[in-house]
C-alpha positions in Angstrom: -19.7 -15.3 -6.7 -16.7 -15.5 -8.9 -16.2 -18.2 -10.9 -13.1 -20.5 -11.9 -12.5 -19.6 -16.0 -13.7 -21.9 -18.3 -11.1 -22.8 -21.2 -13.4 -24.1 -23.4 -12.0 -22.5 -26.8 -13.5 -19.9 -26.7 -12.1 -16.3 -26.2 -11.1 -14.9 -23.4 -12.9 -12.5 -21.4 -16.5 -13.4 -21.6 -19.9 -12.0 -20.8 -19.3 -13.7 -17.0 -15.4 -12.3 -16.5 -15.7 -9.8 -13.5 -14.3 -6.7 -13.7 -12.0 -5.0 -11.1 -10.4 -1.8 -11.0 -8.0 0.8 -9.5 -9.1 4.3 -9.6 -6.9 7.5 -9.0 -5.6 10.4 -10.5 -2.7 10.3 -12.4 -3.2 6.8 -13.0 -0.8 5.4 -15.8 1.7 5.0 -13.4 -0.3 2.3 -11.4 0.8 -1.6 -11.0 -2.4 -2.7 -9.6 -3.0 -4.0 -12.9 0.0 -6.3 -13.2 -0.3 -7.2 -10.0 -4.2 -8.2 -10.2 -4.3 -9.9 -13.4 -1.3 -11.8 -12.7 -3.3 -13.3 -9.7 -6.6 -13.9 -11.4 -4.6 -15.5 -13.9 -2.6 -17.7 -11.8 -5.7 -18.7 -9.5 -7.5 -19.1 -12.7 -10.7 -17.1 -11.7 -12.2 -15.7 -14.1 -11.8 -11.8 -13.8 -10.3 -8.5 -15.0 -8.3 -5.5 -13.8 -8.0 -2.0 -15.2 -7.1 1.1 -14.5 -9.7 4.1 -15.0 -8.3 7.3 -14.4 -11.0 9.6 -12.2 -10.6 13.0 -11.4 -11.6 14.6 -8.0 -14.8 16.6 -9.4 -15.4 13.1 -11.5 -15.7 11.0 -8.1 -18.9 11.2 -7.6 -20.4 10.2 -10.9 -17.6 7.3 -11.4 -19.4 5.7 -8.0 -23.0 6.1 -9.8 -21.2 4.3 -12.7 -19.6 1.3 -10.1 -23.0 0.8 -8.6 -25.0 1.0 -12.4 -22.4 -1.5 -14.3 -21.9 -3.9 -11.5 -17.9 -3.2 -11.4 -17.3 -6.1 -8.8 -14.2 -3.9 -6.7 -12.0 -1.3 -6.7 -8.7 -0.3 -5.3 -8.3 3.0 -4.5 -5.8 5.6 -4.7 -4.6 9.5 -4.6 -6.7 11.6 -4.7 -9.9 9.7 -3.8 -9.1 7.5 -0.7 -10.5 10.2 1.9 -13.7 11.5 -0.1 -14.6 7.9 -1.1 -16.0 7.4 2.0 -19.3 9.8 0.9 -20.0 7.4 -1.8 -20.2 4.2 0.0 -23.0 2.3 1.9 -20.2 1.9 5.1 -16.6 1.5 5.9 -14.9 -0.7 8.6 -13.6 -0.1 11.7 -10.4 0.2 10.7 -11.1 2.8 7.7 -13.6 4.8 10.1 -10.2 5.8 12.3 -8.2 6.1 9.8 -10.6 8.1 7.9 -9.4 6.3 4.6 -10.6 3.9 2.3 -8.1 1.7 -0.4 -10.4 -1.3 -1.0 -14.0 -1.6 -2.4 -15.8 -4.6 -1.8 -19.3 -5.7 -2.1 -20.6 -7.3 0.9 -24.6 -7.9 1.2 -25.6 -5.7 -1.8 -24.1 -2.9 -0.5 -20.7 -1.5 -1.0 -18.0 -1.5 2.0 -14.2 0.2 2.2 -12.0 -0.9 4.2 -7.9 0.1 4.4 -5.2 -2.8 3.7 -2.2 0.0 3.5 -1.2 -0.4 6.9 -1.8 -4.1 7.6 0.1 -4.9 3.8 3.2 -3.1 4.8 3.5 -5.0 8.2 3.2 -8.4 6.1 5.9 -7.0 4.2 8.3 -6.3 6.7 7.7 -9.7 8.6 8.3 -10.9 5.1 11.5 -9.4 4.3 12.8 -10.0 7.6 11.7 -13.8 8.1 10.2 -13.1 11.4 7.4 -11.2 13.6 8.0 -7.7 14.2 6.2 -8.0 17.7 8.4 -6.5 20.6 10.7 -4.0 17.9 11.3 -0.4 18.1 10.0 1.4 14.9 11.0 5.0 13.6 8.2 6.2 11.3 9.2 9.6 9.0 6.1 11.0 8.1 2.7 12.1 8.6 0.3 11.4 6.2 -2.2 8.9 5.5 0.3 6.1 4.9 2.2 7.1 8.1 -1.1 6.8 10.3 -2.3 3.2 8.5 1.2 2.3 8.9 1.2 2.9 12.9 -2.2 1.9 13.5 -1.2 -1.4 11.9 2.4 -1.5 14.0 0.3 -1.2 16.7 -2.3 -4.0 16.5 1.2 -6.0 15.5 2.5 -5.3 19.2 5.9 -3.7 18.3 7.5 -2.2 21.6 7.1 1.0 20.7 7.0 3.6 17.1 8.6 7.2 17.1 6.9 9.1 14.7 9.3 12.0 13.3 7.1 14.6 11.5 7.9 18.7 10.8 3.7 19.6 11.7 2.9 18.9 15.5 -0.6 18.7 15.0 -0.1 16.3 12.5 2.6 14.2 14.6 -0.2 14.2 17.3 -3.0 12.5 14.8 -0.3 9.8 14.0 0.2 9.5 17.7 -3.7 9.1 18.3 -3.4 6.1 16.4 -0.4 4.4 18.0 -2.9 2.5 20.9 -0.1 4.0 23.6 3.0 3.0 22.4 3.8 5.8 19.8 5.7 9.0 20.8 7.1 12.2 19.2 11.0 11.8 18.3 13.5 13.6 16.3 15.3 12.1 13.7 18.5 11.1 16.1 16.0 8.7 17.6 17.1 6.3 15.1 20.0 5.4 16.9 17.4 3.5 19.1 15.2 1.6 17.2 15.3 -1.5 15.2 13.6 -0.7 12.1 13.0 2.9 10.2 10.3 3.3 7.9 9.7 5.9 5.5 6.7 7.2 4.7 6.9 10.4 3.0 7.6 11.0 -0.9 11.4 12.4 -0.6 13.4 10.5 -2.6 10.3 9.5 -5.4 11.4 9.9 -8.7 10.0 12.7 -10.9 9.1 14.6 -8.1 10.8 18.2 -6.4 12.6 15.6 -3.4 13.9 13.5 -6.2 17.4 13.0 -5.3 17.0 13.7 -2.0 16.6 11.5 1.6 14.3 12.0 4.5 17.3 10.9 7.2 20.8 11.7 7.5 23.1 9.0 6.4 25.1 9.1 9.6 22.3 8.2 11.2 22.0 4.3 9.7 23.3 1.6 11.2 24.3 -2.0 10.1 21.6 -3.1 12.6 19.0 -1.3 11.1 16.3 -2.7 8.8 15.1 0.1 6.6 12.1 0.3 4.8 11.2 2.8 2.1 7.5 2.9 0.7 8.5 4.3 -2.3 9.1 2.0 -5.4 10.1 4.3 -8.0 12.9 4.3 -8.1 13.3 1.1 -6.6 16.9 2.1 -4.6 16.2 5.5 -3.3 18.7 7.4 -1.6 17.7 6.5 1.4 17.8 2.9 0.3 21.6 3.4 -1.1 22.8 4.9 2.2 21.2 2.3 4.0 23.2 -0.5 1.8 26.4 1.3 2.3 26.1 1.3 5.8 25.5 -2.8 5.7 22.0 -2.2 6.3 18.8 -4.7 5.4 16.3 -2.7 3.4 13.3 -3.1 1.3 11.5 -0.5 -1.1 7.7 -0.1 -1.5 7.0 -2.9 -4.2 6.5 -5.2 -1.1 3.6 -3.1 0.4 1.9 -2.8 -2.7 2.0 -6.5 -3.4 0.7 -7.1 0.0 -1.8 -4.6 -0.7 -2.9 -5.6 -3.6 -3.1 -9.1 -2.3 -5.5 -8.6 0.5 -7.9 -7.0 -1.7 -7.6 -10.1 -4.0 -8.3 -12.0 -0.7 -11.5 -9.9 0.1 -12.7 -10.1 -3.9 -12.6 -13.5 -4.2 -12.1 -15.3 -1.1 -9.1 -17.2 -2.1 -5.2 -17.2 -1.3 -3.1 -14.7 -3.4 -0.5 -16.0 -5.6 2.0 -13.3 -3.6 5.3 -14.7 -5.2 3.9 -14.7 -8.5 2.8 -11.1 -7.5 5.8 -10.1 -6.7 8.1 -11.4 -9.7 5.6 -9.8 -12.1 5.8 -5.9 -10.2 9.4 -6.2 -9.7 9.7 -7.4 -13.7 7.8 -4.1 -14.4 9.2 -1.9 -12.0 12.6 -2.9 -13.2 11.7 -2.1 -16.8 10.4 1.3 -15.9 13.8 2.3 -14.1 15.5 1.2 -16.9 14.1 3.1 -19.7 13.5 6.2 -17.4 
């Protein structure tokens, strides 16, 4: 039980402040922690967050560590949310399919992952766009593990249908597994028939070799499109700019990863997130990183 902090004078953190954290590898990039302790500030609950950087061959004694100090949660990210899985006492439903863990929780003494990617990125879009995205037509680029917790999720939110455009069949056909029916294989001039395009690779991401680049032909975007990039550095990918010049709506990935990181609040402590709060605090940061990049 975590419990409200006590301002009695005395400094803060104590010997009863929980501690939470996001594990990953590189990890100085993260914004889980501005994210996290500007909700356990605002809900006054007396926790921490922090960022330990854990590398793959490290996993396994990191867990022993979580289990022997009582860490209270993690958030997990690259390269960990796959081999995880070994180290934990079960996962849910939703991170057995997906075979993907981003959350720790404790739940009965023993410690559970579950996966908040997908349904975080589908409160973000119903966000942005002031409305349910039930009965839309999705166009998903990508394949990887945020493509398939994004479709699962578009799924179990009833949109008409998802086109998944991917380069690897086999992996198009693991997305597609996931899609409950309603997902198909499409090609990139799909877009022209959908309502909402979502990318979900890493072209465009700062810093990286598709820096500079977009996943989607500019011709392709419409004013009626809504077009969501899960990258958030930069914040205006290309993608994003060609969307905006072609009168589109859009949002970037600092949505999803407030949402994200406000579920696992949810989990840890059992209490509503603080998501505007959230919000203005990652897009403060973000902001400042662009900036001085």
């Amino acid at each position: 039980m975590i419990s409200d902090r006590k301002f009695s004078g005395l400094p803060w953190p104590t010997g009863t402040t929980k501690v939470f954290a996001v594990i990953g590898d590189p990890i100085d990039h993260s914004l889980s922690p501005v994210l996290l302790n500007r909700a356990f500030t605002e809900a006054n609950v007396d926790a921490v967050f922090v960022a330990l950087g854990v590398s793959r061959s490290g996993l396994g004694k990191a867990m022993d560590g979580v289990r022997a100090l009582g860490i209270s949660g993690l958030s997990v990210t690259m390269p960990h949310k796959e081999a995880i899985i070994q180290h934990l006492d079960r996962v849910t439903d939703r991170s057995k399919r997906l075979g993907s863990v981003n959350c720790v929780f404790w739940e009965g003494g023993k410690l559970v992952g579950d996966s908040t990617d997908g349904p975080a990125l589908v409160e973000s879009l119903q966000a942005d766009l002031k409305d349910e995205i039930a009965g839309r037509s999705v166009l998903i680029l990508g394949t990887g593990g945020a493509a398939r917790a994004i479709v699962l999720a578009l799924a179990d939110a009833k949109v008409k249908e998802v086109v998944v455009v991917g380069r690897n069949s086999d992996a198009v056909e693991r997305v597609l597994d996931l899609g409950g029916g309603i997902a198909r294989k499409g090609v990139a001039g799909d877009a022209a028939h959908v309502d909402i395009i979502i990318n979900a690779t890493s072209v465009g991401m700062a810093d990286t070799e598709g820096s500079g680049l977009t996943p989607l032909s500019s011709g392709l975007i419409k004013q009626n499109h809504f077009v969501c990039d899960i990258i958030y550095f930069p914040l205006t990918t290309p993608l994003l700019k060609h969307s905006l010049e072609a009168g589109a709506k859009v949002s970037n990935g600092i949505g999803m990863l407030t949402f994200q990181a406000a579920r696992a609040f949810t989990i840890w402590t059992g209490k509503k997130a603080p998501v505007s709060g959230m919000l203005e605090a990652a897009n403060l940061v973000a902001r400042g990183r662009a900036g001085s990049h």
